[in-house]
Biotite code that builds the C-alpha atoms (Angstrom):
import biotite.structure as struc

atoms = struc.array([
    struc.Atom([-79.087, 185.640, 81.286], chain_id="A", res_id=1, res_name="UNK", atom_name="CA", element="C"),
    struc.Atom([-78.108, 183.832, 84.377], chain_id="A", res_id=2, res_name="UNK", atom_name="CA", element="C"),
    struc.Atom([-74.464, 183.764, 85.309], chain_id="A", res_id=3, res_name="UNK", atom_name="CA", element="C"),
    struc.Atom([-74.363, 179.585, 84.923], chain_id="A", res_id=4, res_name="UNK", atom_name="CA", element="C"),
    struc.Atom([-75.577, 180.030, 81.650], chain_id="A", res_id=5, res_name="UNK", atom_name="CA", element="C"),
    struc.Atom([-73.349, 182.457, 80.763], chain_id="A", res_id=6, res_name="UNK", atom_name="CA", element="C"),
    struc.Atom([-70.846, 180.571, 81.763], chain_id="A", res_id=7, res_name="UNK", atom_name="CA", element="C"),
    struc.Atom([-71.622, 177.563, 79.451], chain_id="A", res_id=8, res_name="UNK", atom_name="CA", element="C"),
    struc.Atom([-71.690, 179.884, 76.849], chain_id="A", res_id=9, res_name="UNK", atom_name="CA", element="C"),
    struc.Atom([-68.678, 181.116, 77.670], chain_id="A", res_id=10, res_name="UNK", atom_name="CA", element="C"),
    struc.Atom([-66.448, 177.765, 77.941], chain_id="A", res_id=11, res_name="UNK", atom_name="CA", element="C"),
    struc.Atom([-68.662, 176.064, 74.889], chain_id="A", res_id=12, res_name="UNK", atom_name="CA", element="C"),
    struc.Atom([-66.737, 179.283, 72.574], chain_id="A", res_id=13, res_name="UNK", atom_name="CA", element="C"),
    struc.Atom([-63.570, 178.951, 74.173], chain_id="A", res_id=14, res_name="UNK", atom_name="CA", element="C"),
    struc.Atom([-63.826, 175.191, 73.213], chain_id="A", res_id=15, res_name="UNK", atom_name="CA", element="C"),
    struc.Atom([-65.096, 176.060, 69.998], chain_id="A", res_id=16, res_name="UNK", atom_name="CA", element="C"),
    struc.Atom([-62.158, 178.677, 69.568], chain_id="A", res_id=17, res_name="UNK", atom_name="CA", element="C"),
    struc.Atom([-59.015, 176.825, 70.676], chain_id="A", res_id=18, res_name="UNK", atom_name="CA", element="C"),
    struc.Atom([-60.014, 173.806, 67.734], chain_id="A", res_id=19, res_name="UNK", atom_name="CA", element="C"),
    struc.Atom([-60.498, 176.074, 64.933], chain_id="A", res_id=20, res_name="UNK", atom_name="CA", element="C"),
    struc.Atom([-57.286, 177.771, 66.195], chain_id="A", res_id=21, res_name="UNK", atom_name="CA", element="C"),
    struc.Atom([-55.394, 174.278, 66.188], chain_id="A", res_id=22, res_name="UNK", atom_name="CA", element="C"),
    struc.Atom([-56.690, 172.879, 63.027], chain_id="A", res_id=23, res_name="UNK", atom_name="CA", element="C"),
    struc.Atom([-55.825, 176.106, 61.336], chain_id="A", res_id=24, res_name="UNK", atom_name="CA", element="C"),
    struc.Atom([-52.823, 177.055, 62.922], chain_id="A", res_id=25, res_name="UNK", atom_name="CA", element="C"),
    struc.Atom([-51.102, 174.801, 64.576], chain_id="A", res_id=26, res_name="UNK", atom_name="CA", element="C"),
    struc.Atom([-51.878, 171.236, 62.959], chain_id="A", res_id=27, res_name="UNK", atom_name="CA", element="C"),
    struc.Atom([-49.342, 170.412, 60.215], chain_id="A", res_id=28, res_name="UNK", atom_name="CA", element="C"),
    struc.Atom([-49.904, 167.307, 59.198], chain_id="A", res_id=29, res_name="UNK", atom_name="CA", element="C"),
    struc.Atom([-47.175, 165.051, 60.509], chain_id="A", res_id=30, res_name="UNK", atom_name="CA", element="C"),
    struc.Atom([-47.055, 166.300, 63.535], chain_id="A", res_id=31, res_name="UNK", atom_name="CA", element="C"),
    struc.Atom([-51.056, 166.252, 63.785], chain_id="A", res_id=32, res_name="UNK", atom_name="CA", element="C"),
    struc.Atom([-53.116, 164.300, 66.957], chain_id="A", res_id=33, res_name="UNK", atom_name="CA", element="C"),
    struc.Atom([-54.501, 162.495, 64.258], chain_id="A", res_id=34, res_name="UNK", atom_name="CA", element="C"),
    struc.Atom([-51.072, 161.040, 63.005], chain_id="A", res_id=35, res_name="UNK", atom_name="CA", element="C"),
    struc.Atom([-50.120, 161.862, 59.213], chain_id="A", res_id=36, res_name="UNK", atom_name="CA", element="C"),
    struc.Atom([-53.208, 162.178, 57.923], chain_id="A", res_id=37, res_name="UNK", atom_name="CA", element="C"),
    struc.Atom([-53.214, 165.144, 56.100], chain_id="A", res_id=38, res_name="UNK", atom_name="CA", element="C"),
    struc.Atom([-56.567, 165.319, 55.080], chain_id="A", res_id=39, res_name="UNK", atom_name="CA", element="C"),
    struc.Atom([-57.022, 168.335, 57.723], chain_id="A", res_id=40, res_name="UNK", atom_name="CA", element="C"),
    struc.Atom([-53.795, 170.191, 56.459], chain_id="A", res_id=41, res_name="UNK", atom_name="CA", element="C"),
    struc.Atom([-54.990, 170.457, 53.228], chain_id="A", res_id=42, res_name="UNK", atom_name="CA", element="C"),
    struc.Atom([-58.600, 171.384, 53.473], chain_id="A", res_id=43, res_name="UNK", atom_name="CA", element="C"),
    struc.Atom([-57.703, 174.396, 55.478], chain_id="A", res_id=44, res_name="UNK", atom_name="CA", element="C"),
    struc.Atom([-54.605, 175.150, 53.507], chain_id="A", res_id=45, res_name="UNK", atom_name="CA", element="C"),
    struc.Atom([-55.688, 178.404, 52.153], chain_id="A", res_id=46, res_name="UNK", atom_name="CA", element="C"),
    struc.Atom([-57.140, 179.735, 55.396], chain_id="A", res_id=47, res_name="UNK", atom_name="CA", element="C"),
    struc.Atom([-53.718, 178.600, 57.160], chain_id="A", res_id=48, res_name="UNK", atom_name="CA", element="C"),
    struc.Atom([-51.795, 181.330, 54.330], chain_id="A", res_id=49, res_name="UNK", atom_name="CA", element="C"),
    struc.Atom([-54.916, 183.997, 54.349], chain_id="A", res_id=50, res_name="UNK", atom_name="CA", element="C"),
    struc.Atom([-54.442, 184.563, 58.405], chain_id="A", res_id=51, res_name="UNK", atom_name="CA", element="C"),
    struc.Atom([-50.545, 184.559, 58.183], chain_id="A", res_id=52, res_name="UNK", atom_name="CA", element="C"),
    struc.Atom([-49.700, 181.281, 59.360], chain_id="A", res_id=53, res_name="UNK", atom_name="CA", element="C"),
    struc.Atom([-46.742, 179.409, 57.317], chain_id="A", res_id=54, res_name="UNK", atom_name="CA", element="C"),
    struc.Atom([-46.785, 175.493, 56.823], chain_id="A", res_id=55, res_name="UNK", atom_name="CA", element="C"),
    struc.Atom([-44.128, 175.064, 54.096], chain_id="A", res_id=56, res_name="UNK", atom_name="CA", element="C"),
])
């Protein structure tokens, strides 16, 4: 694989990782990018207590 491509690859995950990471962990609602919609908050509610990460 050539080094550009793996390089794509590379930032594309990263990407990829840091959103799943804020709209499990860090996104709580009212203070969320998206304002207080908490349609976010609650559809990953359970993940958000499975991997340790408190919201109440």
């Amino acid at each position: 694989m050539p080094v550009s491509k793996a390089v794509l690859w590379l930032a594309g995950t990263t990407i990829l990782a840091l959103a799943v990471y804020y709209f499990i962990g860090v996104d709580q609602g009212a203070v969320s990018v998206f304002g207080r919609d908490m349609h976010i908050h609650e559809f990953v509610h359970d993940a958000r207590h499975f991997l340790g990460f408190p919201c109440h």
